[in-house]
C-alpha positions in Angstrom: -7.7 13.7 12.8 -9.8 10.7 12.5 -12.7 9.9 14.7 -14.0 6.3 14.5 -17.5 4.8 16.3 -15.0 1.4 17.3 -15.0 0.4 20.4 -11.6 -0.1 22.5 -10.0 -3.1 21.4 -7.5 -4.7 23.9 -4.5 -5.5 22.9 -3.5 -9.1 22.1 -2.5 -10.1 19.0 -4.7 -10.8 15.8 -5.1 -13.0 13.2 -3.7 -11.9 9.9 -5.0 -13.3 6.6 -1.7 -15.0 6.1 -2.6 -17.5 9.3 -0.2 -15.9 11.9 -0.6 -14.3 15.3 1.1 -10.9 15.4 1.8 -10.4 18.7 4.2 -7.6 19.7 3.5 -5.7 23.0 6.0 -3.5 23.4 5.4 -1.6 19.7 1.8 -1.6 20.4 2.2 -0.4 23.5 4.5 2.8 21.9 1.9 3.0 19.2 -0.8 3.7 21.1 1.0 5.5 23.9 1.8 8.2 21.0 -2.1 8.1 19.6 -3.6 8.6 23.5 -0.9 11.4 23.7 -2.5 12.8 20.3 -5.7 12.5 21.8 -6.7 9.9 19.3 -8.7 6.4 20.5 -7.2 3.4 20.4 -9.6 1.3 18.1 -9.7 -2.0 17.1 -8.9 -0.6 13.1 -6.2 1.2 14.2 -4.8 -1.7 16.5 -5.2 -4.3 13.4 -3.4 -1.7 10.8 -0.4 -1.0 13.6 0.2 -5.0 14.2 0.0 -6.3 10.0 2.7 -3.8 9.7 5.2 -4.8 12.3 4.1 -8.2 11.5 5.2 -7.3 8.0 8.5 -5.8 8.9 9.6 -3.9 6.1 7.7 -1.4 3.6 4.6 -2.4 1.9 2.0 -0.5 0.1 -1.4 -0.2 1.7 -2.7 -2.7 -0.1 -0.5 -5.4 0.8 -1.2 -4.1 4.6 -5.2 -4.4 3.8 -4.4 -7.9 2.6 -2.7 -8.9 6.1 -5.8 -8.0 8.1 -8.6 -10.4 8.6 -11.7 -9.8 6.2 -13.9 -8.5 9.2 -10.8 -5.8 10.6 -11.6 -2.5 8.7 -12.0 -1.6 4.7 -9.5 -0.3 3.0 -10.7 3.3 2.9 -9.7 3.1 6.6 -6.2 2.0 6.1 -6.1 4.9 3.7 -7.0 7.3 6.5 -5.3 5.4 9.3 -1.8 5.7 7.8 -2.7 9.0 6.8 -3.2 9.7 10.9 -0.4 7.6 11.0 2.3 9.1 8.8 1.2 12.7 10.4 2.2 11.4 14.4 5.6 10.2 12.9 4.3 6.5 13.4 4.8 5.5 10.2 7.4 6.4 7.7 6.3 6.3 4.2 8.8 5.9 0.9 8.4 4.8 -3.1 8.9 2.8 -5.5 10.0 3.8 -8.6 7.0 4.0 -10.2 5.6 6.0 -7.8 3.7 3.5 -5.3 3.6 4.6 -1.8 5.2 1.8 0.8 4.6 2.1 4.8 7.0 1.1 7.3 6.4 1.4 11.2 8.9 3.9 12.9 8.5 3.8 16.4 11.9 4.4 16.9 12.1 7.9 15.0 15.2 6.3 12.9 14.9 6.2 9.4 15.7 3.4 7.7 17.3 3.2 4.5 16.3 0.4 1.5 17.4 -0.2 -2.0 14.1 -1.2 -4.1 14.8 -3.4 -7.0 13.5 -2.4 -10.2 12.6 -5.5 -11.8 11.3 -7.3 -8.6 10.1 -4.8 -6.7 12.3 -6.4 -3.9 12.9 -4.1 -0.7 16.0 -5.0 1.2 17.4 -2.6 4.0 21.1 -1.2 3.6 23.3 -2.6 5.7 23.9 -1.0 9.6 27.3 0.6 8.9 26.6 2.6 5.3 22.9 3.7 7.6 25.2 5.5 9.8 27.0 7.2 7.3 24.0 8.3 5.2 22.3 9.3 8.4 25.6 11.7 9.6 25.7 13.0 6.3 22.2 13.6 5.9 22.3 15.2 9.7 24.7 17.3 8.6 22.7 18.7 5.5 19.6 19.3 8.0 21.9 21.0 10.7 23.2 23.1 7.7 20.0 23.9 6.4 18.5 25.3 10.0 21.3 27.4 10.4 19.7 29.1 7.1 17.1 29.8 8.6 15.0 26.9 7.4 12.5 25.1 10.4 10.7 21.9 10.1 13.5 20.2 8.4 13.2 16.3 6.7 14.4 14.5 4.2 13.5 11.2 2.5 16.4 9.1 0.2 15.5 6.3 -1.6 17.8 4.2 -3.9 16.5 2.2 -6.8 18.7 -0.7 -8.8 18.3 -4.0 -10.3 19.6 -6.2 -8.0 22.1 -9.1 -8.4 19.8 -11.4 -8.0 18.2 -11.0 -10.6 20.9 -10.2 -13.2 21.7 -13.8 -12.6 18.3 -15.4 -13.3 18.4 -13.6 -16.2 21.9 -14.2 -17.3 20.6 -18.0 -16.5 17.7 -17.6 -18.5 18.9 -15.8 -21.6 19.8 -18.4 -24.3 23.3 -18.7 -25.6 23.3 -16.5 -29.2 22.4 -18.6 -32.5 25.4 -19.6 -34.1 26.0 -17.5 -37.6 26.7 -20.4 -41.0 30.1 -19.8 -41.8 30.2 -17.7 -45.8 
């Protein structure tokens, strides 16, 4: 667990680098509900971290998180350990890119979502509601089987990585046509 020497910070909304307010009460409110119940403090850090990220509203690495806070909120060593904190309390949820980059998203609900991750933008875009439910009975289904093995702490993480249509077509727009051969 993390201790921090922050005083209480109450929450409102803050400013994020990228000029907006983030202002959700009813997350924040979750959030720290679920650190007091940890017996962790509700700092200003922690506050700052848990609003950039529902402001940001879907995965993003810790630095892009860092970059939503205002310069005076908290260094980045203590987003490091505050997701950590974080991740542990089931707060946040975190997945990959291909290449191996860690991403954050807030999970208050204690649903996972599901994304496909473009390989050649690095775009995140959720799957759709309908083929959610499916991967999450059939992935229920796999953890129910796997307790009744025996097995305890059960969890899973699925991530699916393609190059999206997007950008086959700005490439396919950007690729010249083929130089003509001289006829023999």
């Amino acid at each position: 667990m993390i201790a921090s020497t922050q005083t209480n910070h109450p929450m409102t909304g803050v400013q994020t680098n990228s000029g907006g307010i983030v202002n959700a009460p009813r997350q924040i409110e979750t959030a720290t509900a679920r650190l007091k119940a940890a017996g962790l403090r509700i700092t200003q850090p922690r506050i700052a971290i848990l609003e950039a990220m529902i402001a940001f509203g879907q995965p993003a690495s810790i630095e892009q998180i860092h970059g939503e806070l205002s310069e005076d909120s908290c260094d980045l060593v203590t987003v490091y350990r505050c997701l950590a904190v974080f991740e542990e309390l089931g707060l946040v949820r975190r997945s990959f890119f291909h290449n191996g980059t860690s991403l954050y998203e807030i999970n208050l609900a204690g649903t996972n979502r599901y994304h496909v991750i473009c390989k050649a933008s690095n775009r995140v875009q959720e799957i759709d509601a309908e083929t959610a439910a499916e991967l999450r009975a059939a992935v229920g289904r796999i953890e129910e089987m796997l307790k009744a093995r025996g097995y305890t702490d059960v969890s899973h993480m699925v991530e699916f990585f393609g190059v999206s249509p997007q950008v086959l077509r700005s490439a396919a727009e950007l690729t010249p046509p083929p130089f003509p051969m001289p006829p023999r």
